[in-house]
Wavefront OBJ file of the C-alpha trace (Angstrom):
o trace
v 81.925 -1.638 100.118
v 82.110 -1.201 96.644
v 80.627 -4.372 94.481
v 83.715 -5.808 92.291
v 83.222 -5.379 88.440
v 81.054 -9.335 88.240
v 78.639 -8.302 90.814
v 77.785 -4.921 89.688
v 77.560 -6.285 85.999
v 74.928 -9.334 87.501
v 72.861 -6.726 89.312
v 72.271 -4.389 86.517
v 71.646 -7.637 84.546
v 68.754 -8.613 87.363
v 67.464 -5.215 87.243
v 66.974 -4.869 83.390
v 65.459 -8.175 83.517
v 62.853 -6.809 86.168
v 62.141 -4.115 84.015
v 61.531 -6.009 81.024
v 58.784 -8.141 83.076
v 57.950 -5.024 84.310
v 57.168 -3.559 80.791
v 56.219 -7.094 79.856
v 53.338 -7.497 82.156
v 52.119 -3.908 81.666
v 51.678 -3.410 78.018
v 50.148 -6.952 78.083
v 47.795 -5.521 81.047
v 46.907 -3.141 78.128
v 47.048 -5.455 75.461
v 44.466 -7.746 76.889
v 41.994 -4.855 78.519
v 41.286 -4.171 74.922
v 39.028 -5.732 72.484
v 40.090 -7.560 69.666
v 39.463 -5.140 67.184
v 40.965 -2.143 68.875
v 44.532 -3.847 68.499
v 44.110 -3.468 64.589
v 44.432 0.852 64.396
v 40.942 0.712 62.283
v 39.628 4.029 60.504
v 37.126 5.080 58.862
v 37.998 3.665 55.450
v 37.521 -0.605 55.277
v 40.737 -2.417 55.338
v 41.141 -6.004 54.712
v 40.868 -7.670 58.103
v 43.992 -9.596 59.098
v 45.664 -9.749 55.820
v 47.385 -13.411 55.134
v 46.130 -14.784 58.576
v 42.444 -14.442 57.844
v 41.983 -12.443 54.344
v 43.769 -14.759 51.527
v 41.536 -13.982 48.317
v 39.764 -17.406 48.954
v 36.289 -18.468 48.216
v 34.832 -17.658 51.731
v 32.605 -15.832 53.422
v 30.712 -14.689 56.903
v 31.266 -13.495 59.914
v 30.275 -13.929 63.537
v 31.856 -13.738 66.863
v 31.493 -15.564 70.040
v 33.289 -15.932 73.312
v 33.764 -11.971 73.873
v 34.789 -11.902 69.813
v 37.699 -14.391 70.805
v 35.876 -16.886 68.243
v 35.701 -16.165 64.539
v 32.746 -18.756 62.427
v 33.035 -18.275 58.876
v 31.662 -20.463 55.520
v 34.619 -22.068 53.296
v 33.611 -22.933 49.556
v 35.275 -26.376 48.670
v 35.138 -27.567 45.008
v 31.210 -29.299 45.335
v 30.017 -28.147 48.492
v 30.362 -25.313 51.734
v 31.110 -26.151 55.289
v 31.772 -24.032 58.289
v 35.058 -23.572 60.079
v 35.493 -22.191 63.931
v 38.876 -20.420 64.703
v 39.992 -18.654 68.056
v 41.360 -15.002 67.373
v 42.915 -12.676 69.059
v 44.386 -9.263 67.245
v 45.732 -10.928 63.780
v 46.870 -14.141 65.527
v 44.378 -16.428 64.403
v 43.957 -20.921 65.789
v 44.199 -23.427 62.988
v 40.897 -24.152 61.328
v 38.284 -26.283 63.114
v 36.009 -27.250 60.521
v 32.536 -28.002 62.086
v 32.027 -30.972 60.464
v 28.806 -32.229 60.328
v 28.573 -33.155 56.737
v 31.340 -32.408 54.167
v 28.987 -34.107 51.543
v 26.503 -31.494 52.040
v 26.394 -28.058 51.569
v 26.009 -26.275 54.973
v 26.638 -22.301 55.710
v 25.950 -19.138 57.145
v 26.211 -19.763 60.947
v 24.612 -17.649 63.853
v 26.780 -19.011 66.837
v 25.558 -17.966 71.178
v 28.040 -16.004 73.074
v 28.498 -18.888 74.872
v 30.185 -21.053 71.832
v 28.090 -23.845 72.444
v 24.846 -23.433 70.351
v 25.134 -22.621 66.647
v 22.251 -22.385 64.326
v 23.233 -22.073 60.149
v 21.730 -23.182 56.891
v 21.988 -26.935 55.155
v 20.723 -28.540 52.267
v 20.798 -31.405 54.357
v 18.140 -34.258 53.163
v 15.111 -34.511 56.127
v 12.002 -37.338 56.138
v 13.642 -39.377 53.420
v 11.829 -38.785 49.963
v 11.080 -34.948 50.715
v 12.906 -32.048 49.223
v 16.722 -31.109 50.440
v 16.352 -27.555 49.617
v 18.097 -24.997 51.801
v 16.699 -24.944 55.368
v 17.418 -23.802 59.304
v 19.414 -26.143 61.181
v 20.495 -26.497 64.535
v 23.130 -28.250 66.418
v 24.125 -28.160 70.737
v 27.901 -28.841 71.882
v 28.080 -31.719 74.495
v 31.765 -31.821 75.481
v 33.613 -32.192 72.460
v 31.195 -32.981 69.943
v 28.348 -31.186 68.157
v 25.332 -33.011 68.388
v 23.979 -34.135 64.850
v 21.836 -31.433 63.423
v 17.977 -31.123 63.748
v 15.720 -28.671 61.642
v 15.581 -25.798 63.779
v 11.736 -25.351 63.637
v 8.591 -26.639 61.635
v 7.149 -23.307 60.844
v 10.087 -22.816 58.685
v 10.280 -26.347 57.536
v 7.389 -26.875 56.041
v 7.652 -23.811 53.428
v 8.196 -24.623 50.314
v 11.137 -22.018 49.921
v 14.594 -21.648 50.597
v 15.963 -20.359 54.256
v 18.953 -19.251 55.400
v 21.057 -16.972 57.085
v 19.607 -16.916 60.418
v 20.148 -14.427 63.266
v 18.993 -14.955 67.180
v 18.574 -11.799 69.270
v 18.436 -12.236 72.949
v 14.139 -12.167 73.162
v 14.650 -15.377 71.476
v 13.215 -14.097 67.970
v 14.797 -15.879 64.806
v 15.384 -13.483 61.775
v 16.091 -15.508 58.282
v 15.496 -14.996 54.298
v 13.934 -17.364 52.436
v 13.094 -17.351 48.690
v 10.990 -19.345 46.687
v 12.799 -21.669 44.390
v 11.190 -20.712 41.455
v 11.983 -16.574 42.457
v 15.232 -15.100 42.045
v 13.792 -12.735 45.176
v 14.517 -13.456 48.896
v 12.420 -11.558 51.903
v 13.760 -11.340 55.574
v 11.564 -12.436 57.855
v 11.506 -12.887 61.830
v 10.043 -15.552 63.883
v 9.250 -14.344 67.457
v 9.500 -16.792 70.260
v 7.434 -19.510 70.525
v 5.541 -18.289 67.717
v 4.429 -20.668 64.795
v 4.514 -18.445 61.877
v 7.101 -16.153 60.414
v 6.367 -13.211 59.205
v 8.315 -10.943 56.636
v 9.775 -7.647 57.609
v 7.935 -4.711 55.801
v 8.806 -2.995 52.634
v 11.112 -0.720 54.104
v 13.800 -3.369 53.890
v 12.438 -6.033 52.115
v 12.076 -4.626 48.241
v 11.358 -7.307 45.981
v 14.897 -7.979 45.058
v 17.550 -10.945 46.794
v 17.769 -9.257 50.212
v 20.704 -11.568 51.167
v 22.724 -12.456 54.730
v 22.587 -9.837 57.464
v 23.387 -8.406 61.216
v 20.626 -7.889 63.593
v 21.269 -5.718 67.154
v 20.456 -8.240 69.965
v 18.587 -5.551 71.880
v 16.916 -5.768 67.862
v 17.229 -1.669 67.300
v 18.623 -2.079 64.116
v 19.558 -4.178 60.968
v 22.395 -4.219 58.457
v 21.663 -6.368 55.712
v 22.895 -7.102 51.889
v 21.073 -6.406 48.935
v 21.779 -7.380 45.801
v 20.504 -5.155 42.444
v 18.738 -2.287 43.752
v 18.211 0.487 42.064
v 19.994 2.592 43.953
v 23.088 0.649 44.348
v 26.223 0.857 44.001
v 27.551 -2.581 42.955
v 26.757 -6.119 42.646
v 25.325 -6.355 46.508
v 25.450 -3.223 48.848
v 25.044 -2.776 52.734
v 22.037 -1.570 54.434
v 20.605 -0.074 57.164
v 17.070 0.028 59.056
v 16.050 0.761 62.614
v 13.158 0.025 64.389
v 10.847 2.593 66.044
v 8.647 0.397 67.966
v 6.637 -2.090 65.879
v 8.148 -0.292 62.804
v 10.914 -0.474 60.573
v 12.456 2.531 59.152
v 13.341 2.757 55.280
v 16.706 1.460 54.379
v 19.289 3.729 53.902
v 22.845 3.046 52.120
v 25.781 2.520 53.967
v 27.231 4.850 51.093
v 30.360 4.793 49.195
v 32.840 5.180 51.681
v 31.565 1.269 52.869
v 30.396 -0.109 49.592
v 32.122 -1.128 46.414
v 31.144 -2.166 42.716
v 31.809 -5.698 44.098
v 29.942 -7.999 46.373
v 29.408 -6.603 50.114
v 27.813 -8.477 52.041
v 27.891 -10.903 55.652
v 28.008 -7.938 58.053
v 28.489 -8.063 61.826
v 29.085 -5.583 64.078
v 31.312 -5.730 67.093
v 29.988 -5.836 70.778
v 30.747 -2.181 71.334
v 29.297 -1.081 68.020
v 32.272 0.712 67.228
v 33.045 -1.660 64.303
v 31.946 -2.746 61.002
v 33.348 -6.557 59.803
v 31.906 -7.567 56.189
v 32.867 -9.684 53.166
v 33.338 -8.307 49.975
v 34.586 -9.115 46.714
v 36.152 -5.475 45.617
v 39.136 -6.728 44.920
v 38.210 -9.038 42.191
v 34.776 -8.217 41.101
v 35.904 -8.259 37.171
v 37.615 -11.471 37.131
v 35.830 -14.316 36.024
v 35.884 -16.203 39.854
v 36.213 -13.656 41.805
v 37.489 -14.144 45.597
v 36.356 -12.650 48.463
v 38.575 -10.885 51.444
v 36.801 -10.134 54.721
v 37.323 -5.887 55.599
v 36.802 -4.286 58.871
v 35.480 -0.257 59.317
v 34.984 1.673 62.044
v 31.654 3.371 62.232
v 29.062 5.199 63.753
v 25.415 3.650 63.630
v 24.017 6.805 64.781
v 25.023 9.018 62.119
v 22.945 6.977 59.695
v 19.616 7.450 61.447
l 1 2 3 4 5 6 7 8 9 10 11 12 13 14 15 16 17 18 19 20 21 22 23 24 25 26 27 28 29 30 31 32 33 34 35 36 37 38 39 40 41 42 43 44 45 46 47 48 49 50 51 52 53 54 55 56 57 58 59 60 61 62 63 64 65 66 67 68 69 70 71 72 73 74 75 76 77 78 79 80 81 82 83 84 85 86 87 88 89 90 91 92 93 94 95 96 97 98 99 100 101 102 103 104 105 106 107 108 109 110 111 112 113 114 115 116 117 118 119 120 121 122 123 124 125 126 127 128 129 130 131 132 133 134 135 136 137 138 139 140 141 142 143 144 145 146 147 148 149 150 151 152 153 154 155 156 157 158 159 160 161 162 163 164 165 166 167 168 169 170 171 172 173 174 175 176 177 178 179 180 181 182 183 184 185 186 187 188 189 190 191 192 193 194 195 196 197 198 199 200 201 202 203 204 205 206 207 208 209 210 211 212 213 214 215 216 217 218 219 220 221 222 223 224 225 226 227 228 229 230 231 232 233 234 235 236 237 238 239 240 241 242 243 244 245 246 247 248 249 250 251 252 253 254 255 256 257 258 259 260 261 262 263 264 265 266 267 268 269 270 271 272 273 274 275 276 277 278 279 280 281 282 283 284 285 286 287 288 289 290 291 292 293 294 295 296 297 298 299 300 301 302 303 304 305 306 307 308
């Protein structure tokens, strides 16, 4: 029998509406097998890295992923001091800021965060043993629930130099890379503390070059580093990107990450995705000439084997 005009109008209805969940479910089957960086059409040249949602000229900086890159950690610059804020993000679509706060009096930065999402280690010029110096040191901090717990110096052996530290990096043998600089030397050195290990000891001349060697990436499997470096000879702006691998108990010497990565500006705070199949950095290239200039965070996709 042949369905009057109202019933053959409801069942194509139905059956577009299948189709739509249909198409719905499947593109978001695709969606969500990717990464969050393969939803953003990346090439070879850096772009800003979501534009408006993340990137707003603003005096920030850093990156680092946890939670399978679903977590973004990044320093904001307030008017007298920094603090670090801990947004979900997936694609462009980015949470509200969480600022971590365990001090907004004090100037705290530069997180390294576990995959995990619930130990982060960063730099503070928190005060420690009342009467002692509050110079920049390594800090630590567990989450229990909700809450971070308050913040303990992260180990002695950096502690009780009389330098500033910052910037750490954990790989997965437990080793602790950092920079510290003296405070009366405009120079900063990486260095590495192995596990259970009381001393640190500086990387060798092939990255560390008697300039500011600033904030960098270390490979958790530790094969190679990207780090800043700020007025080398050889460079092409204010602060360019490096790169160094390591051949056993050696470090290669660090090589440029060129021109088609660095600017006359400030590049600097690299990470590299999970894959390795992206570059995400800070850089000021935008607004290196103004008087404050503001810093954007870029993404690139790259190779790291086609600068050994």
């Amino acid at each position: 029998m042949k369905p009057d005009s109202f019933t053959y109008q409801m069942r194509l209805k139905t059956t577009r509406q299948y189709l739509q969940i249909f198409v719905y479910f499947l593109t978001g089957s695709v969606c969500y097998g990717q990464n969050t960086f393969d939803q953003m059409n990346v090439g070879s040249i850096p772009q800003v890295f979501c534009p408006e949602a993340l990137s707003t000229d603003a005096p920030e900086w850093n990156n680092w992923f946890a939670k399978n890159e679903t977590e973004i950690y990044y320093t904001v610059q307030s008017t007298s001091s920094s603090y670090i804020v801990k947004r979900t993000i997936k694609g462009c679509a980015l949470g509200e800021e969480e600022i971590i706060d365990f001090d907004l009096h004090q100037s705290y930065s530069n997180p390294w965060v576990n995959e995990s999402g619930d130990h982060i280690i960063f730099q503070a010029s928190f005060p420690y043993n009342e009467g002692e110096r509050n110079d920049s040191n390594i800090w630590e901090s567990k989450l229990v629930g909700t809450e971070w717990s308050t913040p303990k110096i992260y180990s002695s052996s950096t502690a009780k130099n009389k330098s500033n530290e910052g910037s750490p990096v954990m790989t997965k043998s437990g080793s602790l890379y950092f920079n510290a600089s003296k405070s009366s030397s405009s120079n900063a050195d990486i260095y590495v503390l192995p596990k259970d290990k009381k001393e640190a000891k500086p990387l060798p001349k092939t990255i560390n070059s008697q300039h500011f060697e600033g904030d960098f990436y270390v490979d958790q499997d530790e094969r190679f580093i990207i780090f800043s470096s700020f007025d080398r000879n050889n460079g092409l702006g204010q602060s360019d990107l490096y790169i160094s691998f390591r051949k056993g108990n050696e470090w290669t010497e660090a090589k440029s990450l060129g021109a088609k990565i660095n600017s006359e500006g400030q590049d600097f705070s690299p990470y590299v995705s999970s894959d390795g199949n992206y570059l995400i950095f800070t850089s000021s290239r935008n607004s290196f000439r103004s008087l404050r200039p503001s810093f954007n965070h870029y993404i690139v996709k790259i190779n790291i084997e086609d600068y050994k």
